[in-house]
N, C-alpha and C positions, 0 to 999 in steps of 0.2 A: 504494500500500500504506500501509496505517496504520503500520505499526511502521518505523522508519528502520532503513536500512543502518549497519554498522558499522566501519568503513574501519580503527582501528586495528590495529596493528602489535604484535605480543608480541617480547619482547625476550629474553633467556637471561640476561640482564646489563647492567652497567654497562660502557661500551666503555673501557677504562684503557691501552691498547697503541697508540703511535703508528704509522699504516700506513707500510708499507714503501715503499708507492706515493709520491711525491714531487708532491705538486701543489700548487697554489695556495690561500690559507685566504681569498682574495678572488678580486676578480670587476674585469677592468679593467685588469690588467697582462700580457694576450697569452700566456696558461701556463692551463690545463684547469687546473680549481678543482673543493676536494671538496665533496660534496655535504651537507648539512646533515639532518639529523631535522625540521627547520621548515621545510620547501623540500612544497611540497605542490601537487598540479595536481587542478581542481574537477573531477568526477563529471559534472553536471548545468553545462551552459552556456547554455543557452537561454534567450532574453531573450522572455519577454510582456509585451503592455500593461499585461494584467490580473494576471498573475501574477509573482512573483520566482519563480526558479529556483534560484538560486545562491548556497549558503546555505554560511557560512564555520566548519564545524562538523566533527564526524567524520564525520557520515553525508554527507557532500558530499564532504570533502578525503583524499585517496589520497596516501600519501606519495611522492616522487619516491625512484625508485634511481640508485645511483652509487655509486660508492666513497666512502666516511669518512674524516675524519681519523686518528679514534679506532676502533680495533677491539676485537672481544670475546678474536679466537682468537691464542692466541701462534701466527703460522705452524708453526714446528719444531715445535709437539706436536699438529698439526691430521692427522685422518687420513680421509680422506674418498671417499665411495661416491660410484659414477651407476649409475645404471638407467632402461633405456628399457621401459614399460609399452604394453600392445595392441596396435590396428595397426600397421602401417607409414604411415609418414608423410615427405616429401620433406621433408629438413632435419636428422634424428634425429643421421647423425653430422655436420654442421656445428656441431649443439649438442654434442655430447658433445666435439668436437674445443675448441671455444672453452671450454668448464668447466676442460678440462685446461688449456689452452696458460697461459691467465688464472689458474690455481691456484699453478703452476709457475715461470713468466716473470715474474708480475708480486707474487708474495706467495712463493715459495720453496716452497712445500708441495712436501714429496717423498714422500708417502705417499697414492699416489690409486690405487683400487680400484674397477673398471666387474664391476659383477655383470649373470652374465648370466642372458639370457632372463625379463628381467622380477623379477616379485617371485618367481619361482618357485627364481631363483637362491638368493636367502634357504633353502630349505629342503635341510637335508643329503641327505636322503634322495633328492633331483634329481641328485646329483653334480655340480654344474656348479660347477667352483672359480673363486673371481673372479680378474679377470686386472689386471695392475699395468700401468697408464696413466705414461706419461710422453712427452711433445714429438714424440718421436720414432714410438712408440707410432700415435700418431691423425694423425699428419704429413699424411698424402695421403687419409684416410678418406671424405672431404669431396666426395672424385672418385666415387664409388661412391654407389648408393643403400641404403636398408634400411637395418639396424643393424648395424654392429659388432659391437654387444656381444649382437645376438639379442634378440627379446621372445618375448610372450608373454599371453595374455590369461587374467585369474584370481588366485585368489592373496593377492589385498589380504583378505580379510576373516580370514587366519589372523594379527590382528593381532600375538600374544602372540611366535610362531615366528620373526616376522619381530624383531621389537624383540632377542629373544632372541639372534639372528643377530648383529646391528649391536651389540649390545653385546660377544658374543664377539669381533667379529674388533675391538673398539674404536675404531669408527667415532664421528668427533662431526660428523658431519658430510653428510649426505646430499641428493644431489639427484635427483629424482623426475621425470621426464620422459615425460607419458603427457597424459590427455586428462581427463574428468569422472568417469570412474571411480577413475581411475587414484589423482587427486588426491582424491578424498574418503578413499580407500586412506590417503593420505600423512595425510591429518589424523588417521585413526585412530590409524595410526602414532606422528603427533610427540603425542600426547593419551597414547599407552599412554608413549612416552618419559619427558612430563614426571610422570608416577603414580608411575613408578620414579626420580623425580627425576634423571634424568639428564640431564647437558648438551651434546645432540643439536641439533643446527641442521636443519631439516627444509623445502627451498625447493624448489618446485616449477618446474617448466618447462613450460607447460601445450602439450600437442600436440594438435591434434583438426582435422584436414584440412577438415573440414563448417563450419569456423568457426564456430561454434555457443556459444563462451565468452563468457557476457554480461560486461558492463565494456569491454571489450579490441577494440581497432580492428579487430586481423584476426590469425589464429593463423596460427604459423610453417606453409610448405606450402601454403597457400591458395593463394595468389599460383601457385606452380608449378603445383597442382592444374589452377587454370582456364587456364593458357597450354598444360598438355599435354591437357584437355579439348578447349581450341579448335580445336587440331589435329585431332582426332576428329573432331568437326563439319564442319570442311573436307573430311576427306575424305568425308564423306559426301556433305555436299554436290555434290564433285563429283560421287560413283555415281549421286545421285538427278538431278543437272540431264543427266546423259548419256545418259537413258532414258527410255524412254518410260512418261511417269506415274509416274518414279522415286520414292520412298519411304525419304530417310535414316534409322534411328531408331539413336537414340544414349546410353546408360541412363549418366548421371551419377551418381557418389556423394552421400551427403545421406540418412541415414537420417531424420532427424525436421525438417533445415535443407533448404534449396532453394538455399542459396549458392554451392555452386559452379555449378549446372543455371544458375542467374539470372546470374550473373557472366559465363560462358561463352557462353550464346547471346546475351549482348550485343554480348562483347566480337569474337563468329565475322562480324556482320551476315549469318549465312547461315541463321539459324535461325527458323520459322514459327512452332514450337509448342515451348511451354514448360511442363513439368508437373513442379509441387512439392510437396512433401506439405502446406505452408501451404493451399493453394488445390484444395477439390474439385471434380472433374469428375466428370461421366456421360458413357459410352462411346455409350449406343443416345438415338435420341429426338431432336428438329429441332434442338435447341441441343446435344446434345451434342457429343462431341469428333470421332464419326467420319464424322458428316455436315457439323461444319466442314473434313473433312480433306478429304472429299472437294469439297466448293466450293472448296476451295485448288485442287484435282489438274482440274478443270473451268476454272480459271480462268489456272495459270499451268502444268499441266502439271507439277511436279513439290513435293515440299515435302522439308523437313528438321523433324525431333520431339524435340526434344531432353527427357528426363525423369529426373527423381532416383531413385536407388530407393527410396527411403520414399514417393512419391508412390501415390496409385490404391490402400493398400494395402486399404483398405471396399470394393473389387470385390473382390477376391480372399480365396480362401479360406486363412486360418492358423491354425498348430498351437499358437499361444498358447507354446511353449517360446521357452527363453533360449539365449544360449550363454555360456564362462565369465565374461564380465566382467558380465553379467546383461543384456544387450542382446536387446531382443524379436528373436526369429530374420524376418527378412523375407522375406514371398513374393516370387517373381521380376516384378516386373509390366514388366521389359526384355521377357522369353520370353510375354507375357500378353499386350503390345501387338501384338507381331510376330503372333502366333495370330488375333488377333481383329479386326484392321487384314487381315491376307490372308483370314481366313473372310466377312469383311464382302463384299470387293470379289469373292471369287471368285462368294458370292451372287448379286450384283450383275453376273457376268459382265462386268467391269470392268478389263479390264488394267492391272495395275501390275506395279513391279519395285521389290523392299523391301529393302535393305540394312540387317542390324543389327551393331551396334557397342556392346560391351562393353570399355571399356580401363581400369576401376578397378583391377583389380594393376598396370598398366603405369604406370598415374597413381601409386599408392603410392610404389613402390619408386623411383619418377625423382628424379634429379640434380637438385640446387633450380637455380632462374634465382637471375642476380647480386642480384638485389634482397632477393630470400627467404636467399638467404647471407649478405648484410648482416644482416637480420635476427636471425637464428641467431645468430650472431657476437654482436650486443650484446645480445640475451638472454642468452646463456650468461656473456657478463661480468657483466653485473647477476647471476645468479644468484649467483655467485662473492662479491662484492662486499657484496652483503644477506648471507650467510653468514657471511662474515669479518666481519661486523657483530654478529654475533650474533642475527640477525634469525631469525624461523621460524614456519613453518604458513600460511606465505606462497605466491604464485605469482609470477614478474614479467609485466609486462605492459606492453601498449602503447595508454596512454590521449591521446586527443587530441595524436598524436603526441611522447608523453613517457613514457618510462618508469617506471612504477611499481611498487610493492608493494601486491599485493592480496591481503587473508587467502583461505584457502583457503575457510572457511565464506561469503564471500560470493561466492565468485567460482564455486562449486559449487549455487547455490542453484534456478536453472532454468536450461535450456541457451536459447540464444541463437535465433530464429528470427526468417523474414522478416513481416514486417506487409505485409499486401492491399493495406492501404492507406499502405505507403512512399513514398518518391520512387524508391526505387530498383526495386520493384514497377513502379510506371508506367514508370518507364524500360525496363525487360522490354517493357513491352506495347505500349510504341511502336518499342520492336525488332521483334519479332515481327508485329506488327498481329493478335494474334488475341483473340479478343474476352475482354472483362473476367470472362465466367462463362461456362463451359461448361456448364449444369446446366439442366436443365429444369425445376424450381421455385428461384426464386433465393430465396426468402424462407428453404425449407426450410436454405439453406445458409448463408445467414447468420447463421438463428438458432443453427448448429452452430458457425460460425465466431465466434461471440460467447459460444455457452458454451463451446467451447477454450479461448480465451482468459482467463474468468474462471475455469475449475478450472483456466489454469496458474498463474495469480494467484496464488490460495488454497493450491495446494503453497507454492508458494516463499514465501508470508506464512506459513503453519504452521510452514517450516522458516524464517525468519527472526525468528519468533517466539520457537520452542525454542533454536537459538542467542544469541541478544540475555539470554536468561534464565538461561541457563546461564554467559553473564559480568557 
């Protein structure tokens, strides 16, 4: 892109209030040290012959999170919101539990307020009264999946309602825990905040199970996502090896990403076929998908298919509607394969036996694994942390395994997907062994996969454009 990223950080203030937290102002004496404003981890690492990558600027450098010396918020007069936005997502309350415990424990805030169900909680007219958080409150939450405090999809664009809200009950302080919607919501938000010059801290917690957040290593839930996926797979697996001509099919989440579908059949080694919405296929025709399916079922007797739901969605016919967070509505192409994979073979007078497996609610609402609870965990203190900083219109994130502050306009700018031509692409396809293109004109699909790529471009340059101008 021609026009650079812009990594800075907006501030509410000059930080005057020393933290309560007790740590180190150096580095070298065996005691966790605070974190500096000048402490910053690069964007762009990559070394060419030909080219530098790594440029010591804003549009390169992401400031690292942590705790301050210096804070903005007196704690005793801090009084501070969570809310969880959209789906469900494995992690919601290990985040919401670490906002609190980290509010409370480590800075004394005794005025914490979880609004429910979304931003819809913001509006009177919903009746849902927020409910007061403390230690004790979120203690075991962590055990359970889903939210707590309830979501909700919608909502964000009644900017004025919601500010309106936050200012009555005199919040300065809110955190936003949702996905690309969610968070473009939250910038609305801290934008209508600072118009009425208020001084609102506005940090986000970005969720999005699809991993799909560009910048950021891997979003909270992913992790869980593809360990209770793999399971899916397995079992399919075994239905399809115990039958004759058995047939696994196993429809992974990924509306516009293929991340968890590619993560998953890697990580099962049980998986033949891998379909992502990055990568199109054709169903009929000698390279397409269902006459590679059946050279598998001729060759080893049974296969495993694993596919995203955003995947195939150019076979199938759609209603072009949204639903409330504005997300194209998707046709079922789980119920599409199963149809067309058994009308094919019955055609063919062909015995098979087809197992299909839907477990995207089961995968939402689960328990994160310990790793993904780590996670959580130091997210949700980072958030707290940039807050009590006086930081805002931010997300935290986890860049080259470091935690950062990433503004919300950059980090909402296109969502994250797989490249064809990855490593971790080929890595898929030497998992699976199925061929590089299902399609019977390859050309026709490359040319498609090369103007994807350039109208995603030119969004996310248009919007990086209009934001870079507007500061």
């Amino acid at each position: 892109m021609s026009a650079k990223y812009d990594f800075t950080v907006e501030n509410l203030g000059e930080c005057k209030i020393h933290s309560p937290i007790e740590l180190s102002r150096e580095h070298g004496d065996f005691r966790a040290a605070y974190v500096k404003d000048s402490s910053y981890v690069r964007n762009k690492v990559n070394v060419f012959a030909d080219k530098k990558e790594d440029e010591d600027d804003k549009s390169n450098l992401l400031e690292k999170a942590g705790p301050r010396e210096y804070i903005y918020f007196n704690p005793s007069h801090v009084k501070a919101g969570i809310c969880t936005c959209g789906g469900l997502c494995p992690g919601l309350n290990d985040v919401i539990r670490a906002v609190v415990r980290c509010l409370w424990n480590r800075y004394g805030v005794r005025d914490i307020l979880g609004i429910q169900f979304g931003y819809k909680g913001f509006f009177k007219e919903q009746g849902y009264e927020p409910i007061p958080l403390n230690p004790d409150v979120v203690d075991t939450i962590h055990k359970i999946g889903g939210s707590f405090l309830g979501t909700s999809r919608g909502g964000g664009d009644r900017t004025k309602d919601i500010v309106d809200s936050i200012e009555r009950m005199n919040i300065n302080m809110m955190f936003i825990i949702g996905g690309d919607g969610t968070q473009r919501g939250a910038l609305d938000i801290a934008n209508e905040i600072e118009r009425r010059g208020l001084k609102v801290a506005v940090v986000g917690i970005p969720k999005t199970v699809d991993n799909d957040l560009q910048f950021i290593d891997r979003s909270f839930g992913f992790e869980t996502a593809v360990q209770k996926a793999t399971v899916a797979i397995n079992s399919c697996h075994m239905e399809a090896h115990s039958q004759i001509n058995g047939i696994g099919l196993v429809k992974i989440m990924g509306r516009e990403s293929g991340f968890i579908a590619t993560a998953a059949a890697i990580a099962s080694h049980e998986s033949n076929f891998c379909l992502i919405p990055e990568v199109p296929f054709d169903m009929d025709g000698p390279n397409g998908f269902l006459h590679h399916l059946e050279e598998r079922l001729n060759k080893r007797h049974h296969a495993v298919v694993v596919v995203a739901e955003g995947a195939g969605q150019e076979l199938l016919t759609t209603t072009n509607q949204t639903d409330a967070s504005g997300n194209k509505k998707l046709a079922d192409i789980g119920i599409f394969l199963r149809d067309q994979i058994t009308e094919y073979f019955a055609a063919k007078k062909f015995h098979i036996n087809l197992k299909y497996i839907d477990p995207s609610y089961e995968v939402r609402a689960a328990v994160t694994t310990a790793n993904d609870s780590i996670y959580c965990e130091r997210l949700g203190n980072n958030a707290v942390h940039a807050a009590m900083a006086g930081k805002t219109k931010i997300v935290i994130g986890l860049v080259h395994d470091k935690y950062v502050h990433i503004p919300i306009s950059m980090a909402t700018l296109k969502r994250n997907t797989i490249d064809p031509e990855s490593a971790l692409w080929r890595d898929c396809l030497d998992a699976t062994l199925q061929p590089v293109y299902m399609v019977n004109n390859i050309k026709t699909v490359t040319d498609k996969l090369r103007k994807d790529a350039s109208d995603a471009n030119e969004k996310a340059e248009q919007r990086l454009l209009k934001v870079t101008s507007k500061q």
